[in-house]
C-alpha positions as CSV (number, residue, x, y, z in Angstrom):
1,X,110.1,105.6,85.3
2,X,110.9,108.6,83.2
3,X,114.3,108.1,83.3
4,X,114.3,104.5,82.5
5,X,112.2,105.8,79.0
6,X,114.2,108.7,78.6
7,X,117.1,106.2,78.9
8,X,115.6,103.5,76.4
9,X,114.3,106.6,73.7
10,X,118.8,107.9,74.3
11,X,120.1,104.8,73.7
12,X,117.9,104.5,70.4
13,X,119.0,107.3,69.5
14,X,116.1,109.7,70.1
15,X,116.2,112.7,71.9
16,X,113.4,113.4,74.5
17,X,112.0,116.8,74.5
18,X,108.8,116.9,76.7
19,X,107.5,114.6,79.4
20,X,104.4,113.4,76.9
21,X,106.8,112.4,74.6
22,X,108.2,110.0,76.9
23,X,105.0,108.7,77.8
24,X,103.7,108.3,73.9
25,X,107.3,106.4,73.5
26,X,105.7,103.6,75.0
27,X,103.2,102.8,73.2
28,X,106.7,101.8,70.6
29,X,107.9,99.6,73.2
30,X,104.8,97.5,73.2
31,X,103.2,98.6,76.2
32,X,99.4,97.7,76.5
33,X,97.6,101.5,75.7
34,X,95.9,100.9,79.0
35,X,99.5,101.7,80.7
36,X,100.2,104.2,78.5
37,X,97.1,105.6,79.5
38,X,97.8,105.1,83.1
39,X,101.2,106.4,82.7
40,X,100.0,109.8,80.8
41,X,97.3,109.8,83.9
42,X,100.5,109.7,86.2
43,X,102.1,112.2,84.6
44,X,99.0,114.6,84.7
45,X,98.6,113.9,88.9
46,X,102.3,114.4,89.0
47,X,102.1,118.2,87.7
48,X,99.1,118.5,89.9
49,X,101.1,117.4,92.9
50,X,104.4,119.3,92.2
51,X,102.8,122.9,91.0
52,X,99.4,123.4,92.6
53,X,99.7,121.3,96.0
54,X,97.2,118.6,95.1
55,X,97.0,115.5,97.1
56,X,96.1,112.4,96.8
57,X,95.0,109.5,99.1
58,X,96.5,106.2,100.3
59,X,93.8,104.0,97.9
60,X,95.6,105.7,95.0
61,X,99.1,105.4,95.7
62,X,98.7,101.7,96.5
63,X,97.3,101.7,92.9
64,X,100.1,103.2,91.6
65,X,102.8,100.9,93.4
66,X,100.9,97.8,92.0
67,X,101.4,99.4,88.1
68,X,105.0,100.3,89.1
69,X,106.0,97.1,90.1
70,X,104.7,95.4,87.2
71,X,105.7,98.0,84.8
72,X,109.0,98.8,86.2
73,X,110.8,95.6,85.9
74,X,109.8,95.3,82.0
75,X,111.2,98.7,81.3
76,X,114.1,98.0,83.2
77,X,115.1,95.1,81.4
78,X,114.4,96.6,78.0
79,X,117.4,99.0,78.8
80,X,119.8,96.6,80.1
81,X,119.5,94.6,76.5
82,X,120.3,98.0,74.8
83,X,123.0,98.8,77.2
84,X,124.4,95.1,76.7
85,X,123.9,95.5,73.2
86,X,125.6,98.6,73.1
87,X,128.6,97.3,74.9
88,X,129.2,94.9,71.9
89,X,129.5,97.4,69.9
């Protein structure tokens, strides 16, 4: 997921400088502020995960797939129109 924003903000023309930033760029692509609220959530656990050793359970992860599959796929094809858009250039 970060790297699909971090692509979208690049090929806008942004540059990326934190891991919030990516996350508040969604809110300009139209996602609902619940996901963007889930995704900053995601981003929080993450950091918890990586750098202290937190874990979390099977409930949550399945939680976290659902939201990923829905999310993904819009994201996804948000870049592929700027990439094809892009190419015509």
């Amino acid at each position: 997921m970060r790297g699909l924003i971090e692509a979208h903000m690049r090929l806008k023309g942004l540059k990326c400088y934190s891991h919030q930033s990516k996350i508040s760029y969604t809110s300009k692509l139209n996602f609902p502020r619940s996901q963007v609220l889930f995704l900053d959530e995601l981003r929080k656990i993450r950091n918890k995960i990586k750098y202290e050793g937190v874990d979390n359970n099977l409930q949550y992860a399945e939680t976290v797939e659902n939201f990923m599959d829905n999310i993904y796929f819009k994201l996804l094809q948000e870049v592929r129109k700027l990439l094809a858009e892009h190419k015509k250039v």
